[in-house]
C-alpha positions as CSV (number, residue, x, y, z in Angstrom):
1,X,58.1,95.2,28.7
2,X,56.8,91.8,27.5
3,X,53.2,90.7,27.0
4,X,51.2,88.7,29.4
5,X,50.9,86.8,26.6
6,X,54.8,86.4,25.5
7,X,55.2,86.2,29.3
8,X,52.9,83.1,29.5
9,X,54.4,81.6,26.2
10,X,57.6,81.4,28.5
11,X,56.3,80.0,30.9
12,X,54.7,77.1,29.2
13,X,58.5,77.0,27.0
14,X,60.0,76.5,30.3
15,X,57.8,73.8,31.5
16,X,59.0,71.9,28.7
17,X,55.5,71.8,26.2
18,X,56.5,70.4,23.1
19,X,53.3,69.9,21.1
20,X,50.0,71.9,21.5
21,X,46.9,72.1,20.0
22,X,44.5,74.8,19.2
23,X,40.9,75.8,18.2
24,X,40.2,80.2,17.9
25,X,38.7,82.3,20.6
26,X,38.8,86.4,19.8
27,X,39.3,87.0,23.6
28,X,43.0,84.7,23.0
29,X,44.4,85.3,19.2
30,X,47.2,87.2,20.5
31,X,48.2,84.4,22.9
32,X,47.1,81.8,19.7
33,X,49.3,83.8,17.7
34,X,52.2,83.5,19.4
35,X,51.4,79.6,20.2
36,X,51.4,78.7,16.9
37,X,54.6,80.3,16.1
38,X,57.0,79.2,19.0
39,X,55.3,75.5,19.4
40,X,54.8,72.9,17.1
41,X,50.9,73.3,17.0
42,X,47.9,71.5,15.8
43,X,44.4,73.5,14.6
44,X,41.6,71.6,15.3
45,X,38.6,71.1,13.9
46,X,36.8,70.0,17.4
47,X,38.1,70.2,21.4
48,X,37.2,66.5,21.0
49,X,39.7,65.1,18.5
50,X,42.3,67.7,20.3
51,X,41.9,65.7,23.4
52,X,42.9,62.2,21.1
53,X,46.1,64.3,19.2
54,X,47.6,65.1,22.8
55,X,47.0,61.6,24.1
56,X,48.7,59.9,21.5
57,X,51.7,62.9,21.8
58,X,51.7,61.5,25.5
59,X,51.9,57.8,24.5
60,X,55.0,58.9,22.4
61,X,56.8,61.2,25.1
62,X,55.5,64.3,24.3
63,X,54.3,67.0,27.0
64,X,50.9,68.2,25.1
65,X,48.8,71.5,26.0
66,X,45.6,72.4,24.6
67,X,44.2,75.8,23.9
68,X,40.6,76.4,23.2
69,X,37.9,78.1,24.7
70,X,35.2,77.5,27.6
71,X,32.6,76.5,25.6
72,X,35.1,74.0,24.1
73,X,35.0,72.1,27.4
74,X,31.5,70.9,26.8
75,X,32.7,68.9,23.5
76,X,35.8,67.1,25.5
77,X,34.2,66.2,28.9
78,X,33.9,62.5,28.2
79,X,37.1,61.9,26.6
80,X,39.4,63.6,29.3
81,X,37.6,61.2,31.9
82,X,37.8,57.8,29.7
83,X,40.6,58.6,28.0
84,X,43.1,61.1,29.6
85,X,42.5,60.7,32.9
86,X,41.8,57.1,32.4
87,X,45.3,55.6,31.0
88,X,47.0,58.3,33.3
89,X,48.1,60.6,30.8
90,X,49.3,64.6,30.9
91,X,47.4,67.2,29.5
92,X,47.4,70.7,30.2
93,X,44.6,73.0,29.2
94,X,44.3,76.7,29.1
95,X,41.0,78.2,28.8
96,X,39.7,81.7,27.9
97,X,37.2,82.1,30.2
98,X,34.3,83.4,28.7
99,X,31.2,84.8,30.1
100,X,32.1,86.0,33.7
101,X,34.1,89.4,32.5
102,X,32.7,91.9,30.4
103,X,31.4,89.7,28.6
104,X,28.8,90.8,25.4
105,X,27.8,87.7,24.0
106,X,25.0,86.4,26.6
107,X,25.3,82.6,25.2
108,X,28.7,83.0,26.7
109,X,26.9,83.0,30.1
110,X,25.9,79.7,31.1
111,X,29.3,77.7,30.1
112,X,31.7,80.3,31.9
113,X,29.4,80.4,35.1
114,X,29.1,76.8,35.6
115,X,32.6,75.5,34.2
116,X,34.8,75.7,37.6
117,X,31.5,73.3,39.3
118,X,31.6,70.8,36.4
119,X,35.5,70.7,36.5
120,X,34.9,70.3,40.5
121,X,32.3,67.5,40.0
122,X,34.1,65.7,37.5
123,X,37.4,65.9,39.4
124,X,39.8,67.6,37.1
125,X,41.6,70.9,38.8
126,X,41.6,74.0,37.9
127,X,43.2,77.1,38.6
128,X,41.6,80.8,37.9
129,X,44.5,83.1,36.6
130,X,42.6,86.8,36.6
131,X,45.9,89.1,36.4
132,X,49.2,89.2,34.8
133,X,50.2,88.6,38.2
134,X,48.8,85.4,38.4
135,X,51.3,84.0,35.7
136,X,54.1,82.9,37.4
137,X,52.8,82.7,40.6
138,X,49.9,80.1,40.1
139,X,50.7,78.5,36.4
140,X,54.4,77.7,36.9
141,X,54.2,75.1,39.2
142,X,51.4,73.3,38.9
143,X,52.2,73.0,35.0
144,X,55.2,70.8,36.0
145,X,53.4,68.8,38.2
146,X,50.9,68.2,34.9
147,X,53.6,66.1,33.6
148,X,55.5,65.2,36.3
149,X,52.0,63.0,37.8
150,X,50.3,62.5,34.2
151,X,47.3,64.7,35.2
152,X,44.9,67.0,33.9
153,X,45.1,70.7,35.1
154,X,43.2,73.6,33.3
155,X,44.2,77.2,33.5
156,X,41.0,79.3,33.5
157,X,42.7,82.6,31.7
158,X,40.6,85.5,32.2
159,X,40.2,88.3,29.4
160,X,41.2,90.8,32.0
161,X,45.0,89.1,31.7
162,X,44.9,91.2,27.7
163,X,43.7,94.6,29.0
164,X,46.5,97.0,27.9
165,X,48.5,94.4,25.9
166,X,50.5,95.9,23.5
167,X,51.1,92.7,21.6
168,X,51.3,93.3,18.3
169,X,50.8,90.4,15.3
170,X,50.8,90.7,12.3
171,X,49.2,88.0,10.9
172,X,49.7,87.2,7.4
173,X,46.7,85.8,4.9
174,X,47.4,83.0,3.9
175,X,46.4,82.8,-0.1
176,X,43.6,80.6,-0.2
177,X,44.4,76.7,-1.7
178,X,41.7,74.3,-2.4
179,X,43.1,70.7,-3.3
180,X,41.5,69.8,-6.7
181,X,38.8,66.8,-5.6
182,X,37.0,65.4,-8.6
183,X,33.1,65.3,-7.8
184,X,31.7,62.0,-7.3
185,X,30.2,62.2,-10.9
186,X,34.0,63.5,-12.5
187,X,35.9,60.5,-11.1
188,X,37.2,57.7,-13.3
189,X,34.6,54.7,-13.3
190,X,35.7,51.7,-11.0
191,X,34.1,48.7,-9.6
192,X,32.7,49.5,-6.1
193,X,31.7,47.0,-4.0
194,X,28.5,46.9,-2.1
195,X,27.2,45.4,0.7
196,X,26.3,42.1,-0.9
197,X,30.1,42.1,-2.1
198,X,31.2,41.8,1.4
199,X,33.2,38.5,2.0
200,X,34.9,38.9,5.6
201,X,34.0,39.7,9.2
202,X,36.3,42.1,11.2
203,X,37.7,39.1,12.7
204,X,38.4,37.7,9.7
205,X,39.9,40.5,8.5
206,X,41.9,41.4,12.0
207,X,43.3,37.6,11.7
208,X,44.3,37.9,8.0
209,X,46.2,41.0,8.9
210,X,47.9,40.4,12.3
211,X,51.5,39.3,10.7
212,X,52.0,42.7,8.8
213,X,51.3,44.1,12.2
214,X,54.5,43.0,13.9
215,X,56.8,45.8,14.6
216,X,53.9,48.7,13.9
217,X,52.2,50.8,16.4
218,X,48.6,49.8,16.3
219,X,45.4,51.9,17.6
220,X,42.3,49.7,17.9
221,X,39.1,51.3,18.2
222,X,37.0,50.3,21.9
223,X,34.7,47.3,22.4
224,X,34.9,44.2,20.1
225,X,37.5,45.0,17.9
226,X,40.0,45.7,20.5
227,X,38.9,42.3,22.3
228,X,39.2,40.5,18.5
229,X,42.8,41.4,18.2
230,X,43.7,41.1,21.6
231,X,42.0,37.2,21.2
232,X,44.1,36.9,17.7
233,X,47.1,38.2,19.5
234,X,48.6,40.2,22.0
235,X,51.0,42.5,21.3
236,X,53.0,45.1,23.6
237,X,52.7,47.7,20.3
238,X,48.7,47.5,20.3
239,X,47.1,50.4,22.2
240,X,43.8,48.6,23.2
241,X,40.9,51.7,23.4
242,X,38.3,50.9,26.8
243,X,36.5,53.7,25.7
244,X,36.0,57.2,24.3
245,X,34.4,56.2,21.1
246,X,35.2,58.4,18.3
247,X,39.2,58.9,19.4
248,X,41.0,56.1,18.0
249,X,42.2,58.3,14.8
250,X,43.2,60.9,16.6
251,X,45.4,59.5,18.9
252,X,46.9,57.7,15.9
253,X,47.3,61.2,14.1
254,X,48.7,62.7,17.5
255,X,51.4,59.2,17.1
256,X,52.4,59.8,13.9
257,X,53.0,63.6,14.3
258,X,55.0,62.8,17.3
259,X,57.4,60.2,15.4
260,X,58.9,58.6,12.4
261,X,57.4,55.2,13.3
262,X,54.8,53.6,11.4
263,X,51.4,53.8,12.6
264,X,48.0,51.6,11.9
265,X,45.1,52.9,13.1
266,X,42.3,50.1,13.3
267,X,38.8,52.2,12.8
268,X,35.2,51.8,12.7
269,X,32.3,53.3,10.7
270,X,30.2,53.9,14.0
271,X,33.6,55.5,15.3
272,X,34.5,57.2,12.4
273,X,30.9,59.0,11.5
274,X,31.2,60.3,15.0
275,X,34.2,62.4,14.4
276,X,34.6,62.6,11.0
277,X,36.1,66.2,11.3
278,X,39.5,64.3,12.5
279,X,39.9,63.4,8.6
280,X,39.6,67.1,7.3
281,X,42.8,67.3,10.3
282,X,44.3,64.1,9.0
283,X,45.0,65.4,5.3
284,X,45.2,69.1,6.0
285,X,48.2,67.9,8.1
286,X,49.4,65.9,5.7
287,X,52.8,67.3,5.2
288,X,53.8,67.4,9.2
289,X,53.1,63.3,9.6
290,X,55.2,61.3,9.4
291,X,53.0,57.6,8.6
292,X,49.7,57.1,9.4
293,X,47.4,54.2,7.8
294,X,44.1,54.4,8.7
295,X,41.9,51.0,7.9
296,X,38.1,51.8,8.5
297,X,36.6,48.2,9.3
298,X,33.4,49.3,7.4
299,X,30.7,46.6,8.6
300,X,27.7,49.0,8.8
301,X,27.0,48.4,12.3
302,X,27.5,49.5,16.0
303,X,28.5,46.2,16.6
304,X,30.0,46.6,20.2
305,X,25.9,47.8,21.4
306,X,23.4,45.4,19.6
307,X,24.6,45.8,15.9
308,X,22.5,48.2,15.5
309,X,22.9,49.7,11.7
310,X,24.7,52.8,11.1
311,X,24.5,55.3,8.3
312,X,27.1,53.3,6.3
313,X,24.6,50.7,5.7
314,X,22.5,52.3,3.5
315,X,23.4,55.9,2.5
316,X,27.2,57.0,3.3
317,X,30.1,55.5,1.5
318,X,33.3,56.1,4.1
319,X,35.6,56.0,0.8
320,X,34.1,59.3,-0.2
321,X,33.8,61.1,2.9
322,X,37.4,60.7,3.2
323,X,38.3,61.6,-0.3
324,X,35.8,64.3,-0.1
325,X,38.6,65.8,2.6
326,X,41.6,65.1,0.5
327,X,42.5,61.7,1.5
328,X,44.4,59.1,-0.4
329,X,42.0,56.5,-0.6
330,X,41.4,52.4,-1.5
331,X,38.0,50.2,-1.4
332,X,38.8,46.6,-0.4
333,X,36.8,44.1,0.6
334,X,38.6,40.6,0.1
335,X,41.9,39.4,2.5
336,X,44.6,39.5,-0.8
337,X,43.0,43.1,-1.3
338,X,43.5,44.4,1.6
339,X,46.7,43.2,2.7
340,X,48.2,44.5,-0.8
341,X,46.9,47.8,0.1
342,X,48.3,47.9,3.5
343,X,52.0,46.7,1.9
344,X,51.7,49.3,-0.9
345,X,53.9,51.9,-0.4
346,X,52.2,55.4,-0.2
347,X,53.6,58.8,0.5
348,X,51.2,60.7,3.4
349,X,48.4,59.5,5.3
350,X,46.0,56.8,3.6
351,X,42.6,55.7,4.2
352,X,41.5,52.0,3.2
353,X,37.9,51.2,3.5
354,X,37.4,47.8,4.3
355,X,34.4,46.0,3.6
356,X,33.3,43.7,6.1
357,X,30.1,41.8,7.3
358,X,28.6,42.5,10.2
359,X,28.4,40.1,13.5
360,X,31.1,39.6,16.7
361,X,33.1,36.6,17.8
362,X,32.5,35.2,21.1
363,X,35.8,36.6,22.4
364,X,36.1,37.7,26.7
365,X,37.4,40.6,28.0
366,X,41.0,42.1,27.0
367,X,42.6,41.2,30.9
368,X,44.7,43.8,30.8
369,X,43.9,47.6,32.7
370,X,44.7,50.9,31.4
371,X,47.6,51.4,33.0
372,X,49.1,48.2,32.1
373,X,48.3,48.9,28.4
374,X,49.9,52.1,28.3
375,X,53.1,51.2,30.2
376,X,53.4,47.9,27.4
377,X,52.6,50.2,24.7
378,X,54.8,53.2,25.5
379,X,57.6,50.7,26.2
380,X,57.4,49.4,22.5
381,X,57.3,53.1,21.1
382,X,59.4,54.6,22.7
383,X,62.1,52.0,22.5
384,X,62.3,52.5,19.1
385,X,61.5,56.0,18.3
């Protein structure tokens, strides 16, 4: 007799989920287990960037389904509202529900007891699957209708659904590899620049870049930057963020491991230091992307909310934070410099910190809705996939 665990894996193969993503829960590491081998499948470093990965699988015709735990629903609330929910895009979400069933750990409590009122209040349904049961009866269908309406639908799974499994992994170790990063002191001298070597603005930089840009699937990170390139020039293959700072490399990432295309992601520091786990995902997936540029627009300031500084002004070089997580990585700070490093032909994802001075052009509004931005966008990509 099969699992309730094998027996939901079916289900979900049925449904047609092609990518998922994952972070560990005890009450679920059969069902994670099995996941991991019959899908391709993502670990995460946060429920945050997970919700980014599966949106850019959605923009390139995948059917995505998260797996973390309740707690996890706390770190993802924002970006499933401005985000997922707002460009219209599928993601299911299956949730060990902690806290409500013999449960030990008491801090386990407060999340589990209150989740099905937040997921109420903030509109996103939900469905409470307490038996084995409950499988086919209450996941099958409403999965389908995940992707066939480009909605959000979490599956509250209940540790009652393991009692008496008989699953059986055996998980093998696997021998511990660290990636040999020279220390900041071991590494060959080079000039760095610093902030007084800082020639261009973002739109300067944006402008001196747009022609390389033709033809390649762009993510632009929210506020200004997005309205810079959209004033420099529209394109159907720029996915304009509205919000849900922090997710524009993921959703690249979740592009790039979804097709052969080329993919630019246009970052920020503010963005970029709010999520900086995503470039521990970035490089420890290195070998399952397929192209993935990432150019951090480095100006040391939130410059969408008052240009206020951020920690890049004065104490956090970007360049060594993404080393630090195994990176391939390039300082630039002039337009010939930066362009050459976006031509240059690298194997696996790259990160090029560009320098730039701080400030925003007088540019309006990008006039174009969510919708409208993900039907040009998925048009472009997956025309040519």
């Amino acid at each position: 007799m099969r699992s309730a665990e094998e027996r939901l894996a079916d289900i979900i193969a049925r449904s047609g989920v092609d990518f998922t993503a994952t972070l560990p829960c005890d009450r679920i590491k059969g069902l994670l287990e099995i996941v991991s081998q019959r899908f391709f499948n993502v670990p995460l470093t946060r429920e945050e960037e997970g919700v980014g990965i599966c949106a850019g699988a959605a923009l390139a015709g995948k059917r995505p389904a998260m797996f973390i735990q309740n707690s996890g629903i706390g770190n993802m609330i924002n970006a499933l509202l401005s985000l997922t929910g707002f460009y219209r895009l599928p993601l299911a979400i299956f949730v060990s529900h902690r806290g409500v069933y013999k449960e030990k750990i008491a801090a386990q409590a407060p999340m589990g007891l209150k989740l099905p009122g937040l997921l109420k209040g903030a509109g996103i349904g939900f469905t409470r699957i307490d038996s084995a049961s409950d499988l086919s009866l209450k996941i099958e269908e409403k999965l389908e209708q995940v992707y066939l309406k480009n909605s959000i639908h979490v599956f509250l799974l209940s540790p009652a659904l393991w009692e008496g499994s008989e699953l059986k992994i055996e998980r093998q170790l696997v021998p511990e590899r660290r990636r040999s990063v020279l220390s900041l002191d071991e590494q060959p001298a080079k000039k760095v620049k610093t902030r007084t070597g800082k020639k261009l603005d973002r739109y300067e930089i944006l402008s001196a870049i747009w022609p390389w840009l033709e033809n390649r699937a762009v993510v632009c990170n929210l506020g200004f930057p997005a309205r810079e390139l959209y004033q420099i020039g529209h394109r159907a293959s720029h996915f304009y963020m509205l919000g849900s700072m922090g997710m524009a490399t993921p959703i690249g990432l979740g592009l790039s491991l979804s097709s052969d295309k080329e993919v630019l992601v246009i970052d920020g520091d503010g963005s970029l230091l709010m999520n900086p786990g995503t470039l521990a995902t970035v490089a420890c997936l290195a070998g399952k992307r397929k192209s993935l540029t990432i150019l951090a627009v480095d100006n040391g300031a939130y410059g969408s909310t008052g240009n206020q500084p951020t920690f890049t002004a004065n104490c956090i070089d970007l360049e060594a934070v993404a080393k630090g997580f195994g990176l391939k990585t390039v300082k630039a700070a002039e337009k010939k410099e930066i362009i050459t490093s976006l031509q240059e032909k690298v194997k696996g994802p790259r990160f090029i910190h560009a320098l730039a001075l701080p400030g925003n052009r007088d540019v309006p509004v990008i006039p174009l809705g969510p919708l409208e931005i993900r039907k040009q966008f998925m048009g472009f990509f997956l025309e040519r996939v």
